[in-house]
C-alpha positions in Angstrom: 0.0 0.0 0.0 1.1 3.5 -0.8 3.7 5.2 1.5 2.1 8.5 3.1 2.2 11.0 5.7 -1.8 11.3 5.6 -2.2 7.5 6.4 -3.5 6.8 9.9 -0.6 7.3 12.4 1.5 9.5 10.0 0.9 13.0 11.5 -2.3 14.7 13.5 -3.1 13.5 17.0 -2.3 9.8 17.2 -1.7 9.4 21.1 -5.1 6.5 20.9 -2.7 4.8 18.1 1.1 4.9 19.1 2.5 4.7 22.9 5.5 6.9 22.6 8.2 6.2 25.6 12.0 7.2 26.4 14.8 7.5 29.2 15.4 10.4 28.5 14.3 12.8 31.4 12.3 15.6 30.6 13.1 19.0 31.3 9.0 19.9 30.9 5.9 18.5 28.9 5.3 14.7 28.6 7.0 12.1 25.5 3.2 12.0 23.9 3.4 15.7 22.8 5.7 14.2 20.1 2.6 12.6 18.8 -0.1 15.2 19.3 -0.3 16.9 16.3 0.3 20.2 17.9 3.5 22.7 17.5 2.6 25.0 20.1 5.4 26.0 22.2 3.3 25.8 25.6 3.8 23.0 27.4 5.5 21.5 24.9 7.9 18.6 25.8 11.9 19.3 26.4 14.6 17.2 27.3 16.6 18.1 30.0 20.9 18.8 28.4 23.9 16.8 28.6 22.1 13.2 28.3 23.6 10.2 26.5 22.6 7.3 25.8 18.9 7.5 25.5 16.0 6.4 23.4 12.5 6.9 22.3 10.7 4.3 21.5 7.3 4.3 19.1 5.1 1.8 19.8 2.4 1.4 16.8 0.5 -1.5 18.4 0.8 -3.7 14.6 3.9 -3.9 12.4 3.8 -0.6 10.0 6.2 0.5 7.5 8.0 3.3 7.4 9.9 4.7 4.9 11.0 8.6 6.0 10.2 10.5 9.1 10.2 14.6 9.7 11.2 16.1 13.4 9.9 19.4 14.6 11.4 21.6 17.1 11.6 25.1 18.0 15.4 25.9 17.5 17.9 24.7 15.5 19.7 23.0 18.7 21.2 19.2 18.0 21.2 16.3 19.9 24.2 14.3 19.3 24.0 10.7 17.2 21.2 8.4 16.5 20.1 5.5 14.4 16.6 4.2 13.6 16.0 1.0 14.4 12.8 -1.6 14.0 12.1 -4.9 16.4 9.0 -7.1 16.1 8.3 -7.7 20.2 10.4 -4.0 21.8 13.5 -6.9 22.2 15.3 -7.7 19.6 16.5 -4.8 16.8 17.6 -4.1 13.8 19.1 -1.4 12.5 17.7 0.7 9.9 19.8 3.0 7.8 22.6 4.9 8.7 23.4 7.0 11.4 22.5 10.8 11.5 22.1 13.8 13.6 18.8 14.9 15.4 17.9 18.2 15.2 17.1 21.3 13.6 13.7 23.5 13.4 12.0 21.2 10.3 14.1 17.7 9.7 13.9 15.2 7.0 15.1 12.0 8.3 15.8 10.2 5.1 17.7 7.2 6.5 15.0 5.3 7.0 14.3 5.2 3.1 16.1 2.0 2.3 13.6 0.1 4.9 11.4 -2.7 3.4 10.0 -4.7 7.2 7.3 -4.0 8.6 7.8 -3.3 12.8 5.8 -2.6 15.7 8.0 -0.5 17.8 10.3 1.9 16.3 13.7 3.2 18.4 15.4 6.4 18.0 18.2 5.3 19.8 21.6 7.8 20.7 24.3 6.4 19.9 26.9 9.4 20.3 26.9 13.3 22.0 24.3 14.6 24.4 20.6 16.1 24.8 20.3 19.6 23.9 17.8 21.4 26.9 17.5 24.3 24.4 14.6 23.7 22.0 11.2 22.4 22.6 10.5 19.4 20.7 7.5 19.8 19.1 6.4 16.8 16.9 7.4 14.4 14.9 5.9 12.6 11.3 6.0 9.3 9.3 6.1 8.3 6.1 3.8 5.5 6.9 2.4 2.6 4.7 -1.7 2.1 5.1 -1.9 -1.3 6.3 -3.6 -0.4 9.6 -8.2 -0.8 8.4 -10.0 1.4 10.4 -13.4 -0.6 11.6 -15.3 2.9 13.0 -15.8 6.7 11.1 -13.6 9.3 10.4 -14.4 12.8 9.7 -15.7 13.4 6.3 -13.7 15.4 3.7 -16.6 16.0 1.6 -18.7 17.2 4.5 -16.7 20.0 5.8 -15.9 24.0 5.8 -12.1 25.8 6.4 -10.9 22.5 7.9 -7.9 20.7 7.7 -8.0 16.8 7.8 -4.7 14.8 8.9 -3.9 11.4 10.5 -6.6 9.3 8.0 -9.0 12.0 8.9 -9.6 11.7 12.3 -7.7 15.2 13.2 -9.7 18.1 12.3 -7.7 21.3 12.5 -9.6 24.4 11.4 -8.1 27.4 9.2 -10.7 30.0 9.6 -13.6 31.5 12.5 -16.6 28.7 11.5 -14.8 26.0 10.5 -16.4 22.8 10.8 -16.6 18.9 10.0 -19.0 16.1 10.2 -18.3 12.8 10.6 -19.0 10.2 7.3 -21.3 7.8 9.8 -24.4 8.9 11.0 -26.6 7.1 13.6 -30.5 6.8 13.7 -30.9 3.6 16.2 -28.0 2.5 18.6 -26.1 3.3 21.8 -22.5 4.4 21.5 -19.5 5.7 22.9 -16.9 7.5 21.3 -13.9 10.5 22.2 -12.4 13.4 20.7 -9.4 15.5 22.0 -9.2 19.0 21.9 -6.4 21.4 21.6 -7.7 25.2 21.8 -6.1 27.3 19.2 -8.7 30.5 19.5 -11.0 29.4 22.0 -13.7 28.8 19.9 -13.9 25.0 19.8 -17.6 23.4 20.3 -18.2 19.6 19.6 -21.4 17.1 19.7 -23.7 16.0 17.4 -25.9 17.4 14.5 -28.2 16.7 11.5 -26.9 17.1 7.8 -29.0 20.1 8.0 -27.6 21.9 10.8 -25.8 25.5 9.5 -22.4 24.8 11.8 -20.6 25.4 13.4 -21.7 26.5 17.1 -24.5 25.8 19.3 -26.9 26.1 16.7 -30.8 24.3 15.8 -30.4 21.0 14.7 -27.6 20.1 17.0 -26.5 18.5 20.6 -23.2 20.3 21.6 -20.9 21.2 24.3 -18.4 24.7 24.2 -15.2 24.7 25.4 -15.5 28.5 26.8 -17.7 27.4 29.2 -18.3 23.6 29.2 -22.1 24.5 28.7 -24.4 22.1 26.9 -26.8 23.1 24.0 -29.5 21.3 22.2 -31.1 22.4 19.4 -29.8 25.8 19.5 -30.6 27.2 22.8 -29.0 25.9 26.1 -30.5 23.1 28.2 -29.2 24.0 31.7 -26.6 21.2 32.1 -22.8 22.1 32.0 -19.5 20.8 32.5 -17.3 23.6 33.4 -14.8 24.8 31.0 -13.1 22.2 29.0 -9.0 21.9 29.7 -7.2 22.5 27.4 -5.6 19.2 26.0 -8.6 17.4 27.4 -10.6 14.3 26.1 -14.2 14.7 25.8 -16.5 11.4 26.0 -19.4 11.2 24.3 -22.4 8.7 25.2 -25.4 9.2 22.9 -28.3 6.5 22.9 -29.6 7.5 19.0 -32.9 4.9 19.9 -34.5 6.7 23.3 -33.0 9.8 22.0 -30.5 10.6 25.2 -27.1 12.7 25.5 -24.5 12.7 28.1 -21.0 14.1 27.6 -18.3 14.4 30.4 -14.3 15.4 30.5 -12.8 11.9 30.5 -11.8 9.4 32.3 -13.8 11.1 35.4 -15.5 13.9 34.8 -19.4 13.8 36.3 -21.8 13.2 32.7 -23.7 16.3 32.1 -22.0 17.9 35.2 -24.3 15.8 37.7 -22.8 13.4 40.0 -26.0 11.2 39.3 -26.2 11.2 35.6 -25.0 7.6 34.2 -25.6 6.4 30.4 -25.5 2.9 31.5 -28.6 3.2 33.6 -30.5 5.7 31.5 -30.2 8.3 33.9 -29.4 12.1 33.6 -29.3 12.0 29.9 -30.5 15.0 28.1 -33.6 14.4 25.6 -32.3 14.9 21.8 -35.7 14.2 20.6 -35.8 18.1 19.3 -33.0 17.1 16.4 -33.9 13.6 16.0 -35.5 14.2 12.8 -33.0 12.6 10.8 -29.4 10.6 11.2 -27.5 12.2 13.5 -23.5 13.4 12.5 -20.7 13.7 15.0 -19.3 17.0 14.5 -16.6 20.0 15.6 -16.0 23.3 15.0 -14.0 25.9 16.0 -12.0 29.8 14.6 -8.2 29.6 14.0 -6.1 26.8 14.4 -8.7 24.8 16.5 -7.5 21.6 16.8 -9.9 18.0 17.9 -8.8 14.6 17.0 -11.3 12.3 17.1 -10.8 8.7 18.5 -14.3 6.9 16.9 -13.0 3.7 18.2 -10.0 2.0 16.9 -7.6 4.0 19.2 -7.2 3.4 23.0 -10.6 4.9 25.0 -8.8 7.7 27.8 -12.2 6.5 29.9 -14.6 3.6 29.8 -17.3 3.0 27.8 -20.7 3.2 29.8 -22.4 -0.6 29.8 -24.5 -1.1 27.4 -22.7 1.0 24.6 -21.2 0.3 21.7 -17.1 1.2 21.5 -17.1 3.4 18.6 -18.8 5.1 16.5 -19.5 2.6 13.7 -19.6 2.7 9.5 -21.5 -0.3 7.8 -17.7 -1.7 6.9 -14.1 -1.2 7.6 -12.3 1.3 6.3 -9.2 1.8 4.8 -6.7 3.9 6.2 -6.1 5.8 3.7 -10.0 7.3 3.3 -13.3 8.3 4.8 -16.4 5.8 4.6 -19.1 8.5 3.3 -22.1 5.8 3.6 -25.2 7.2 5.8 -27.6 5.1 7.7 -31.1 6.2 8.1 
């Protein structure tokens, strides 16, 4: 299958996809941020200086190819010696390629071009020199094949306004005030769970669910939604009392939503109270807010935002940052899998 950075794990938000691990000690920020599709500065992970020896390890949960990777940090600062190299089980490794130095505001990492196996874990390992303290290391990118299938929705390409679609189109990032996107699966009939991560670029970011009809983004008619700002939950357009306090930023928002008796519960996961009341529970029924107002047709997952708004959905086939309520499905479900590479645009009724 074709090489790419688009395919699912190659850039965007990927934390649900690839565990990401090191000795190296931090100076600030947490290994993941190398994964999380942003490359803003604040709280952004560093390494404290003069380390040697160290390694980060990329664990892809199924053997994946890659072919070329790009590093992104704030400075042009180095970091001594290291060589790629692939094992099947994080034990045994092989070497990929030849040696080269990390570093440098926007790197192509080409030695990984002559690499024809298919590994699970990934090493950047050191092999020479010391950590540089200086820049903030901000992401890094794969040239990845598209072997991993997606079995739940992504976001839809062809159902979308000023918004950016990376990582097999589960990271939405938006590029102008009322961007928006809708997911290709929409749900009638069913209880399920699902996530989505959000990273606040302008402070605009609302998520939920919505009708094909509804004029997004924000907490408009023909939608169930929750705002960042204040954490405040809308249905159909005007507000239904509940909140959840302002959303953190970096947070994971759960989403519960039994489509058949027409109920809505969202919550900051893994603990965060459902609709902000220390009663409410999807998996008995209780506290859920009525969406029988916008159930006039399938129902979309959606987000929206202004600048730079980032929210990576995790529809199911990533690792769930809370549990899914009894009762509900884990995902957020197309009729068939989909490939990596592309958005399943089939509706259900």
């Amino acid at each position: 299958m074709a090489q790419s950075y688009s395919n699912l794990g190659g850039n965007g938000d990927r934390r649900p996809y690839i565990t990401v691990t090191t000795t190296a000690t931090a100076g600030g920020g947490v290994v993941s941020g190398l994964v999380d599709s942003s490359q803003f500065t604040t709280n952004a992970f560093w390494w404290s200086g003069s380390q040697s020896g160290r390694e980060v390890v990329f664990d892809f949960r199924s053997p994946r190819l890659i072919t070329e990777a790009k590093w992104y940090q704030s400075n042009a600062g180095t970091h001594g010696t290291w060589q790629w190299q692939g094992s099947p089980d994080n034990a045994a490794w092989t070497n990929i390629g030849a040696t080269f130095t990390l570093g440098g505001t926007a790197q192509t990492i080409t030695t990984l071009s002559g690499n024809v196996t298919s590994y699970r874990y990934y090493r950047l390992l050191q092999t020479a020199g010391t950590t540089n303290s200086s820049p903030f290391l901000l992401e890094i990118e794969f040239l990845i094949d598209a072997s991993f299938s997606l079995a739940n929705t992504v976001w839809n390409s062809a159902d979308q306004s000023n918004a950016t679609l990376t990582n097999a189109t589960l990271t939405a990032t938006t590029t102008a005030t009322g961007g928006w996107v809708r997911s290709a699966y929409s749900a009638s009939a069913g209880k399920y769970y699902w996530e989505t991560r959000w990273i606040v670029g302008t402070s605009s970011i609302t998520a939920g669910i919505a009708l094909a009809s509804a004029a997004l983004p924000g907490a408009v008619a023909g939608s169930a939604s929750i705002n960042w700002f204040n954490g405040d939950i809308s249905i159909n357009g005007s507000a239904s009392g509940s909140s959840i306090s302002q959303v953190p930023n970096d947070a994971v928002v759960g989403f519960a939503v039994d489509f058949t008796n027409k109920l809505f519960w969202t919550r900051v996961a893994p603990t965060g109270n459902w609709n902000g009341s220390a009663t409410a529970n999807p998996a008995t029924a209780t506290g859920g807010l009525s969406i029988a107002s916008i159930a006039t047709g399938p129902l979309f997952a959606f987000m929206g935002g202004a600048v730079s708004d980032i929210v990576s959905a995790n529809f199911g086939d990533g690792t769930f940052t809370g549990a899914v309520p009894s009762g509900f499905t884990a995902g957020f479900r197309p009729l068939a899998p989909v490939a990596a590479g592309g958005p399943m645009v089939t509706m259900i009724g």
